[in-house]
C-alpha positions as CSV (number, residue, x, y, z in Angstrom):
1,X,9.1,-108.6,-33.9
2,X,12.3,-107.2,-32.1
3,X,15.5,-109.7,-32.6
4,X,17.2,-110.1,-29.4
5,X,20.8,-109.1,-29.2
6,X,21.4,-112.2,-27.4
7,X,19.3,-114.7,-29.6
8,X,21.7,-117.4,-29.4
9,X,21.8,-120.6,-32.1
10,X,19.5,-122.8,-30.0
11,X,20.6,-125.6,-31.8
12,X,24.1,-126.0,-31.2
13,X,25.3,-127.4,-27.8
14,X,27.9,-125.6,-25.6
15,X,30.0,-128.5,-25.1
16,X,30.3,-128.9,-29.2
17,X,31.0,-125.8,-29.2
18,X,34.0,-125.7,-26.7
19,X,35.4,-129.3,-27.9
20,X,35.2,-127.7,-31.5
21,X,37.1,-124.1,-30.6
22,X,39.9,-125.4,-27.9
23,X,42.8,-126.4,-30.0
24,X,42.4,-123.3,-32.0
25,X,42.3,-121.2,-29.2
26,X,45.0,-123.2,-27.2
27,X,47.4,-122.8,-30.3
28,X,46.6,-119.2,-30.6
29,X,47.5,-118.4,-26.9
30,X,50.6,-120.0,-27.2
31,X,51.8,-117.6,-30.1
32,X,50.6,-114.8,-28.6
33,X,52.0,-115.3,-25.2
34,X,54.9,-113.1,-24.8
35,X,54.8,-112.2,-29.3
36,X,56.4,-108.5,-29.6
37,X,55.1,-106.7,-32.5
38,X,57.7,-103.9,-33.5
39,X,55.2,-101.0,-35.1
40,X,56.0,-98.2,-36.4
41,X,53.7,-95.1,-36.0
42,X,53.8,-93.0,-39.2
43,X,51.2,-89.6,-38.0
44,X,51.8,-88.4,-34.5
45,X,48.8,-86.5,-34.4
46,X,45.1,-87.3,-32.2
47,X,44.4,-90.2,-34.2
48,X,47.7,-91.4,-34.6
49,X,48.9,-91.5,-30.8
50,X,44.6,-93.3,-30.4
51,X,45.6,-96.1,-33.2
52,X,48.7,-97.2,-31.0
53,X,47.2,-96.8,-27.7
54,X,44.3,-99.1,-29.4
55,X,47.2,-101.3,-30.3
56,X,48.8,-101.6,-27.2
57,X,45.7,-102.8,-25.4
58,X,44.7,-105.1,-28.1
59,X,48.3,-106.9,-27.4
60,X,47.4,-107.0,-24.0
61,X,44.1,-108.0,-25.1
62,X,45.4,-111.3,-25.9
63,X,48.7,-111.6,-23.8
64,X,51.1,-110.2,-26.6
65,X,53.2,-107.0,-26.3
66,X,53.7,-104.0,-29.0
67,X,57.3,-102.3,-29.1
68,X,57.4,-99.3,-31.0
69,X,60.5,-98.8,-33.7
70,X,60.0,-96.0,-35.0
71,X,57.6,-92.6,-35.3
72,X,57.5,-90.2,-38.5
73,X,55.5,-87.2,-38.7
74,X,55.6,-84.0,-40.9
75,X,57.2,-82.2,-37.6
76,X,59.4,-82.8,-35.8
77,X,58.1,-82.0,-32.8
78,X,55.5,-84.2,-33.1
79,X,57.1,-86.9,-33.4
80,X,59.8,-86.5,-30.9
81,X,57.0,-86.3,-28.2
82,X,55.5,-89.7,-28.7
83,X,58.9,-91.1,-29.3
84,X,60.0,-90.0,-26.0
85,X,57.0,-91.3,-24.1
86,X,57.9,-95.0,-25.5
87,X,61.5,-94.6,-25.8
88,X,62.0,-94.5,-29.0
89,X,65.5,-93.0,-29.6
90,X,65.9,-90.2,-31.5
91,X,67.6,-92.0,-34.7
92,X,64.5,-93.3,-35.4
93,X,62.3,-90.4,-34.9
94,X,61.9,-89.2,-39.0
95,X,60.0,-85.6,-39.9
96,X,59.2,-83.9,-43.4
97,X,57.0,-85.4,-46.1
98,X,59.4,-88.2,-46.9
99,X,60.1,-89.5,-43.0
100,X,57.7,-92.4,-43.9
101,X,60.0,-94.0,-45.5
102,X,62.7,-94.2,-43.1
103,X,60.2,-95.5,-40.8
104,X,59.0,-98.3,-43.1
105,X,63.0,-98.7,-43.7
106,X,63.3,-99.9,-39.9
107,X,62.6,-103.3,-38.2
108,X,59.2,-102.9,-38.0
109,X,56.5,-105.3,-39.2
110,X,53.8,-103.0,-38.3
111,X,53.2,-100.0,-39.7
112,X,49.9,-97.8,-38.6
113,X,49.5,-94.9,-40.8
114,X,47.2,-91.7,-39.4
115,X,48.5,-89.1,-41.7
116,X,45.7,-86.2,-43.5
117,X,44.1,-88.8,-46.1
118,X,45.8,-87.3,-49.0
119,X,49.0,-88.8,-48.3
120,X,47.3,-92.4,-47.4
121,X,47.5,-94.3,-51.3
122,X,51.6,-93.3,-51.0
123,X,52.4,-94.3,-47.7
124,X,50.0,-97.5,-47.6
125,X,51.6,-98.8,-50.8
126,X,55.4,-97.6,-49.9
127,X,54.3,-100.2,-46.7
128,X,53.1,-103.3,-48.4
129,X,55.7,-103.1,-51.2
130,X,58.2,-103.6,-48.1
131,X,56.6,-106.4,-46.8
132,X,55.0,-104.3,-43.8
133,X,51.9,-105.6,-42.3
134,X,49.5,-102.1,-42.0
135,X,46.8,-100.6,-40.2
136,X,45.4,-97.4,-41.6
137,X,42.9,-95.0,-40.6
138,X,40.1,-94.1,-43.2
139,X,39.3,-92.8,-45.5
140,X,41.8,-94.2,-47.5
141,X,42.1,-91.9,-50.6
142,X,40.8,-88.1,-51.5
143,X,39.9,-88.6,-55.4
144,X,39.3,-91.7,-58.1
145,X,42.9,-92.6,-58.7
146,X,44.0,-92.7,-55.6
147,X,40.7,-95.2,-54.3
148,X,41.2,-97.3,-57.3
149,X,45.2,-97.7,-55.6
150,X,44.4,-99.1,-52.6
151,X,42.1,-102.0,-54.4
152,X,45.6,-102.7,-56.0
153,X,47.6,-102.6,-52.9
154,X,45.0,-104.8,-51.6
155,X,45.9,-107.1,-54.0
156,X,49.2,-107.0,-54.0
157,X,49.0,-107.6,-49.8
158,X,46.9,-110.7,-50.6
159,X,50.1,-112.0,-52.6
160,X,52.1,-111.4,-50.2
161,X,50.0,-112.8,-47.3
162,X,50.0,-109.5,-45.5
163,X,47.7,-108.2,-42.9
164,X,46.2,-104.2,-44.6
165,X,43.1,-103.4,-42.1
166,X,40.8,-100.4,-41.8
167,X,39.9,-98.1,-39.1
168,X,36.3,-98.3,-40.3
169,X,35.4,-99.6,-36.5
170,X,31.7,-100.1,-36.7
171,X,32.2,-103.2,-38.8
172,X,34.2,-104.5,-35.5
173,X,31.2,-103.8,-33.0
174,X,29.5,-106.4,-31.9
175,X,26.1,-104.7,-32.2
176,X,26.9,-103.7,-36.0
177,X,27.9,-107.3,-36.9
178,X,24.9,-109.1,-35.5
179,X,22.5,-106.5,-37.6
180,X,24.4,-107.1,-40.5
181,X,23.9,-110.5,-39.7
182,X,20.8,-110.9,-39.4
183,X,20.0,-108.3,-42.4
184,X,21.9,-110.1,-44.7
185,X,19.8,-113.3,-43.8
186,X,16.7,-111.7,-44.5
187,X,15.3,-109.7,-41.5
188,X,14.0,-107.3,-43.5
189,X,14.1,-108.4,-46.9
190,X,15.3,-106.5,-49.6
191,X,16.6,-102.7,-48.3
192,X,14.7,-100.3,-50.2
193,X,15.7,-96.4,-49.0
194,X,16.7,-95.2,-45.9
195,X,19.5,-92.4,-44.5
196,X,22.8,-92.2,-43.5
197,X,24.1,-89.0,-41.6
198,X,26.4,-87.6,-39.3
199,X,25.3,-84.1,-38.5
200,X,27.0,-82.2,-35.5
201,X,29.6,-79.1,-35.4
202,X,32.1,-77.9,-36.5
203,X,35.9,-79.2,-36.1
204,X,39.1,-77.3,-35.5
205,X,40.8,-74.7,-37.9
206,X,44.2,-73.5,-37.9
207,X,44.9,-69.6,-39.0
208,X,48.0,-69.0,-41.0
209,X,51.2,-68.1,-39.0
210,X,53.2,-65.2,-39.9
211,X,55.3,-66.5,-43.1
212,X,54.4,-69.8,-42.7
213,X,55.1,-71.9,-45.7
214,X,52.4,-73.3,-47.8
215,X,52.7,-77.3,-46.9
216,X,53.4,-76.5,-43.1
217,X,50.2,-74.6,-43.3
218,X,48.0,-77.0,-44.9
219,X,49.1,-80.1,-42.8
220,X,48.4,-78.2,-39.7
221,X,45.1,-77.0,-41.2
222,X,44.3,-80.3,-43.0
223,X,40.6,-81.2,-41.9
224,X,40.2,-77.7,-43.8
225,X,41.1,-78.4,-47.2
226,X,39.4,-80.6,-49.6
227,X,42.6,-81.4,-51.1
228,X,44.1,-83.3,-47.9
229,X,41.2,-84.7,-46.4
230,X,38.7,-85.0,-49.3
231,X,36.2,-82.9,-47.5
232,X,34.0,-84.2,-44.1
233,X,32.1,-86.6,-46.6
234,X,34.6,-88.2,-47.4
235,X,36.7,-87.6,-43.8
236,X,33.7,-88.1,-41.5
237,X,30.8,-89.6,-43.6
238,X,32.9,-92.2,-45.1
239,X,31.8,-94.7,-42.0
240,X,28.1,-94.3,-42.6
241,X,28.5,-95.1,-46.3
242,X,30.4,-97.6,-45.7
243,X,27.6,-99.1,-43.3
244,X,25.2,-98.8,-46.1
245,X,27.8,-100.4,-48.5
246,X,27.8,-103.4,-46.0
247,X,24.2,-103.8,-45.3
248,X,23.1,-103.6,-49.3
249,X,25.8,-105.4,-50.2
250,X,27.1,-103.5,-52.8
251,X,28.1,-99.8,-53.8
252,X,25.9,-97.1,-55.6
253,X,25.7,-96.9,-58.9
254,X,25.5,-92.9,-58.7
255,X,25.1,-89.8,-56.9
256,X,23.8,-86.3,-56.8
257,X,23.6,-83.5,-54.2
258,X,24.3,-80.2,-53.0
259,X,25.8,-78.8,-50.7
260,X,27.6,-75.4,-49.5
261,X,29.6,-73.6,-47.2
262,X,27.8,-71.3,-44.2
263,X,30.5,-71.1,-41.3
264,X,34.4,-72.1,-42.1
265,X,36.8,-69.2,-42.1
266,X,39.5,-71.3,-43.6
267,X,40.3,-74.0,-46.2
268,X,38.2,-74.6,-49.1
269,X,35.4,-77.3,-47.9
270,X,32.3,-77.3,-47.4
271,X,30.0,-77.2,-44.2
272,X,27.1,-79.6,-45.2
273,X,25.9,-82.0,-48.1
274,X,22.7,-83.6,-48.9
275,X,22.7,-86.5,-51.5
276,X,21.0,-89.1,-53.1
277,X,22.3,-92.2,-53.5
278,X,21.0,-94.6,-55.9
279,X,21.9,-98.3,-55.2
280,X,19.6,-99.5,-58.3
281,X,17.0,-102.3,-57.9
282,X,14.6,-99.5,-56.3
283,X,16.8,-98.6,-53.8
284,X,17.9,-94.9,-52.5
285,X,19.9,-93.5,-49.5
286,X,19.5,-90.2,-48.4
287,X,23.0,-89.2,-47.5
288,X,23.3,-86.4,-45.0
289,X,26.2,-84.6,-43.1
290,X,27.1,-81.6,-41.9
291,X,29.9,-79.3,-39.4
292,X,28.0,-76.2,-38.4
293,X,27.4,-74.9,-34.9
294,X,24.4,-74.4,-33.0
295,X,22.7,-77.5,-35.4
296,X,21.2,-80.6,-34.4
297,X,23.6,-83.7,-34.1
298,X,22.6,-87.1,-35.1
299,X,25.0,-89.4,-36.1
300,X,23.6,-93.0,-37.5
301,X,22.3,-95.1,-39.8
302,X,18.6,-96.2,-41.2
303,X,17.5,-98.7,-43.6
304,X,13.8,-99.9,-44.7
305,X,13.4,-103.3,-46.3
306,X,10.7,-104.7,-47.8
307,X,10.0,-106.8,-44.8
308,X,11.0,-104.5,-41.9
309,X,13.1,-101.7,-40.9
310,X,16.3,-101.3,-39.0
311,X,19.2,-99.1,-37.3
312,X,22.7,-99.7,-38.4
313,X,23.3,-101.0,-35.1
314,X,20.3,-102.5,-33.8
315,X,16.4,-101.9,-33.0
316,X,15.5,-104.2,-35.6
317,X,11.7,-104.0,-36.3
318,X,11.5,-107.6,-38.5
319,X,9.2,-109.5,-40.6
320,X,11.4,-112.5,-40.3
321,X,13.3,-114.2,-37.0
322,X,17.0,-114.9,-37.7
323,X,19.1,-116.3,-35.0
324,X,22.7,-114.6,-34.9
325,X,25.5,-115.5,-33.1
326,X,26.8,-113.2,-30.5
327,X,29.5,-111.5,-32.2
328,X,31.9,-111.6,-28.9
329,X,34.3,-109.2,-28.8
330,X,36.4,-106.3,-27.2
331,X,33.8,-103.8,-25.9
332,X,35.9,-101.2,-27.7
333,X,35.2,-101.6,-31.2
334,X,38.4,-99.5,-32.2
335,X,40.9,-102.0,-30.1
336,X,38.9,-105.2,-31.8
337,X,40.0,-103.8,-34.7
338,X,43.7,-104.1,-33.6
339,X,42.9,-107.2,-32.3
340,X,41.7,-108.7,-35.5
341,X,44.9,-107.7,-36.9
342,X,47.3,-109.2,-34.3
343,X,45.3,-112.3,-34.7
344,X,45.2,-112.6,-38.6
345,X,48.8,-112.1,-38.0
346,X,49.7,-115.1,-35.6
347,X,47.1,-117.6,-37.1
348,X,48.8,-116.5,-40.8
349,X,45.0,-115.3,-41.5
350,X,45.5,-111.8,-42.5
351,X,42.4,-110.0,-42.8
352,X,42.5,-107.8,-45.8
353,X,39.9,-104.4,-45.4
354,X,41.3,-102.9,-48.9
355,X,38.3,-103.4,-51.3
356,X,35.6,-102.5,-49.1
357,X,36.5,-99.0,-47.3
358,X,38.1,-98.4,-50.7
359,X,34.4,-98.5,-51.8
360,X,33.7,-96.4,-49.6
361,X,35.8,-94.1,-50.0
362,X,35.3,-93.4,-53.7
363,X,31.0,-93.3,-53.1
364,X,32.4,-90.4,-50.9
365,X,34.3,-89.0,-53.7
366,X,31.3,-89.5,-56.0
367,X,29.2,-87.4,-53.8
368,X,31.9,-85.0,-53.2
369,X,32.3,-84.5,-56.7
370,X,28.8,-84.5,-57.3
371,X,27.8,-81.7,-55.0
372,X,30.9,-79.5,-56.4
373,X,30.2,-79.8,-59.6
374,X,26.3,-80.1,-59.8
375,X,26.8,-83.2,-62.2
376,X,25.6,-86.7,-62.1
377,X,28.5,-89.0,-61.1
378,X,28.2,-92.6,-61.7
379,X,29.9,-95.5,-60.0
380,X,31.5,-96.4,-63.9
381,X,32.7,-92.8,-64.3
382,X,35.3,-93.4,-61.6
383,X,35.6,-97.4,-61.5
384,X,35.8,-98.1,-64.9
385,X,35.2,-95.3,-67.7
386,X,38.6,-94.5,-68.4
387,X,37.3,-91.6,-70.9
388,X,34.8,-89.9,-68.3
389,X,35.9,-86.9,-66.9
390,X,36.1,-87.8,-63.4
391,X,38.2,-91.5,-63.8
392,X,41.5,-89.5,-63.3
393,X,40.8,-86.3,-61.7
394,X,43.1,-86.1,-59.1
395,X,43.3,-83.3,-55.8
396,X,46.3,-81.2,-56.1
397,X,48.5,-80.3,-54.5
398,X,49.6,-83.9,-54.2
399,X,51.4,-86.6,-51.9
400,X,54.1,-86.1,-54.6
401,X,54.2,-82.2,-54.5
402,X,54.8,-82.3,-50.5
403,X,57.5,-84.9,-51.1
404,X,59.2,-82.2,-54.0
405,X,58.5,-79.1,-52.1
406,X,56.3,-77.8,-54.8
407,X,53.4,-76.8,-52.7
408,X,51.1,-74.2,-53.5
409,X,47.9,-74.2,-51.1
410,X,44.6,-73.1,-52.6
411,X,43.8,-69.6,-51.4
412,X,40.6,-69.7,-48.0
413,X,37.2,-68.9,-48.6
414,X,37.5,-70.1,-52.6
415,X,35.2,-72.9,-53.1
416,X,33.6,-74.7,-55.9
417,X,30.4,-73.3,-57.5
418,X,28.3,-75.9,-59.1
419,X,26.9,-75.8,-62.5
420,X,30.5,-76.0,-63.8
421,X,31.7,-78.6,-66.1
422,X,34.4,-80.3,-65.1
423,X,37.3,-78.8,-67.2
424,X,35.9,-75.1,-66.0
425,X,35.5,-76.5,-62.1
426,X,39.1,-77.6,-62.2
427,X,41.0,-74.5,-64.2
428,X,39.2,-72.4,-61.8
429,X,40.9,-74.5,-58.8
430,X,44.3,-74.1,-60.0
431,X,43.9,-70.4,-60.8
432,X,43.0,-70.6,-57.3
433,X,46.3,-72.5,-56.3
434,X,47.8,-70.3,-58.5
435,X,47.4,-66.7,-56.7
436,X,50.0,-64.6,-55.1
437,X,52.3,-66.8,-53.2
438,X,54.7,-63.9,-52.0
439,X,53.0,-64.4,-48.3
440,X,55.5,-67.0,-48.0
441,X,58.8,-65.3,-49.3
C-alpha cells in the first residue's frame, strides 16, 4: 500500500499537542526575537554567497537577524564583493590561504565554511578549537585522514556544546525524513539492494592563465582536481551515499568499481563511476554517477526491502502501514538546515552532523579509491587498520602546502590507471606533481 505523506498520528489529540509544545515555543520566540548572529563567511564563491543567503532567511525564518563580521576567500576580489554588498569594512575582508584565520580571529560566533573540500578538516577544526559555532558545506574531507578529523572535531564540539552542521540538505526535507521514518519502522523491512546515482553533465572548468601560479590555478579550477574536491563522487555523490547511509543505518563495509575519464580537458578526475557497495547482511547498492554531456540525468535514490520498496524521498510501495509525523518544516530544505542551527543555538541544543556526513564522506573516498586503483577497499582499511595501505593516504598537494606556498599542481589529462598497487598508483601521482614547473616562473 502507498503511505500517505500526510498520515498523521491518529492517536494523539491536537489540543495535547499544542498544551504540550507552547512553552517551548513561547520561550524560543522570545530568544530569537531580535538575536543577531555575527557570522563570518569563509568561501566567497556560488556556494558560499547560497549558504549565507540560506542563513539570512532562516533568521528571518524565526524573527532573528544575521550580521556578517567578516568574509575570507583565497582572492581578494572575491571577497571584497560580498563584503561590500553587506558592509563589511575592508579590515575584515581577509584573502590568501591563511585569511581563515583572521576571520575566525573576529567577533563572530558563526562561521560557515564553503571553501574546495580539501581545505574543509583545517578550517572546520581552526573554527571549533576557537569556540566558533560552524556550518560547513559537504563533503567534508578528500581522503581517510582527513574524514577520520572531522569525527574528532565532532567530538571535541560536543565538549564544548557547539553547534558543527552539514549542508547534507536532504536529511532536512520534510519528504526525506518522513521516508526515513517510516523505513526505519519497518515499511519495508530489511533493505536488501537498491541504487543510488546522480547522473547529468558536466560542470565548469577553468583553463590556465598566462603564468598563472600553481595554487591560484587549482582553486579557480577546483571541481577539476581530485586533489581539492575528491572527485564528483565524493563532491556530488556524497548526498546519495549519505541517503543510503541513513536509510540502512549504517556504512558499507567495502567497495569496488570502475570508472574512467571520456570528456574533461582539465584536472585529473574522472567523468563517471560505477560501484558496488556492500553493506553486509545481504545487502548491495549499486552506486552510480557521472558528468558527461549529451547523457541521461537522473538524480535519486532506490532501495528494496524485504517487505516493499521505496524512493529516497517518497513513493513508498509497503508491506507494512507506519504512521509518521509530518516532519514540518521550511519548504527550502537548504534554509531548514540554517534553521536547525540557529535553533540548536538558542535552545543550547546544538545539533552536531560530524559523524554521519563524515561517513559519508569516507564511503566516497572508499569508492574513489577503489575505482582508481582497481582494489577492494574495506570500511576497516580506512576506519581502523592502521597498517593498510589506504588508513593514511592522504591527497597532495595539501591544505598545509597552500598555507606554505609549496604548491605544485598535478599536470591535466594525467589520471590514475587501475590495476596499480597502491605504492605504484601513488609514485606515479607525484611524478605527476612533479613535472616541469617552469610555466609558472
Amino acid at each position: 500500500m502507498d503511505i500517505s505523506r500526510r498520515n498523521f498520528i491518529k492517536n494523539i489529540t491536537v489540543a495535547g499537542i499544542a498544551l504540550n509544545t507552547l512553552p517551548v515555543i513561547n520561550v524560543l520566540a522570545q530568544k530569537s526575537a531580535g538575536k543577531r548572529f555575527k557570522v563570518a563567511l569563509i568561501g566567497c564563491g556560488g556556494r558560499g554567497k547560497g549558504a549565507l543567503k540560506d542563513c539570512i532567511e532562516a533568521a528571518k525564518s524565526i524573527g532573528a537577524e544575521i550580521e556578517l563580521v567578516a568574509v575570507a576567500d583565497f582572492f581578494r576580489s572575491r571577497a571584497q564583493e560580498v563584503a561590500k554588498s553587506h558592509g563589511v569594512p575592508d579590515e575584515r575582508c581577509f584573502d590568501g590561504a591563511t585569511g581563515y584565520q583572521k576571520a575566525i580571529a573576529t567577533a563572530a560566533e558563526i562561521v560557515i565554511t564553503a571553501t574546495p573540500p580539501s581545505f574543509r578538516p583545517v578550517h572546520v577544526a581552526a573554527a571549533i578549537q576557537a569556540g566558533k559555532h560552524v556550518f560547513m558545506e559537504k563533503p567534508v574531507a578528500v581522503d581517510p585522514p582527513g574524514a577520520r578529523s572531522i569525527i574528532a572535531t565532532g567530538e571535541v564540539a560536543k565538549k564544548k556544546g557547539l553547534a558543527l552542521v552539514a549542508g547534507t540538505q536532504r536529511r532536512s526535507d520534510s519528504n526525506y525524513r518522513r521516508t526515513q521514518y517510516a523505513v526505519a519502522n519497518g515499511a519495508i523491512g530489511d533493505i536488501v539492494g537498491g541504487n543510488i546515482m546522480w547522473c547529468g553533465g558536466s560542470l565548469w572548468h577553468k583553463t590556465r592563465d598566462a603564468g598563472e601560479a600553481d595554487a591560484s590555478y587549482m582553486v579557480r579550477n577546483w571541481t577539476s582536481f581530485a586533489e581539492m574536491s575528491g572527485d564528483h563522487i565524493v563532491e556530488q555523490h556524497v548526498h546519495n551515499i549519505d541517503i543510503a547511509n541513513w536509510f540502512i543505518g549504517r556504512p558499507p563495509v567495502s567497495a569496488i568499481g570502475f570508472g574512467g575519464r571520456a570528456q574533461r580537458v582539465t584536472g585529473d578526475q574522472f567523468d563517471f563511476f560505477s560501484v558496488d557497495l556492500d553493506y553486509g547482511k545481504g545487502c548491495h547498492i549499486h552506486s552510480m554517477c557521472r558528468q558527461v554531456d549529451g547523457t541521461y540525468g537522473r538524480v535519486g535514490e532506490f532501495f528494496i526491502g524485504t517487505n516493499g520498496q521505496t524512493s529516497g524521498n517518497g513513493g513508498l510501495k509497503a508491506g507494512k502501514n507506519v504512521t509518521t509525523p509530518e516532519f514540518a518544516g521550511h519548504s527550502n530544505p537548504y534554509v531548514q538546515e540554517h534553521i536547525d542551527l540557529l535553533q540548536g543555538i538558542l535552545k543550547s541544543q546544538p545539533r552536531n552532523d560530524a559523524r554521519p556526513v563524515a561517513e559519508a564522506t569516507m564511503v566516497a573516498i572508499m569508492a574513489r579509491i577503489s575505482t582508481y586503483t582497481g582494489q577492494l577497499v574495506r570500511w576497516v582499511d580506512v576506519m581502523e587498520n592502521k597498517d593498510s595501505n589506504w588508513y593514511n593516504f592522504t591527497m597532495n598537494p595539501s591544505a598545509g602546502d597552500f598555507e606554505k606556498g609549496t604548491v605544485v599542481a598535478p599536470e591535466d589529462d594525467v589520471i590514475p590507471v587501475p590495476g596499480q598497487e597502491k605504492k605504484e598508483h601513488a609514485k606515479n601521482r607525484s611524478n605527476a606533481r612533479r613535472g616541469d614547473n617552469t610555466r609558472n616562473k
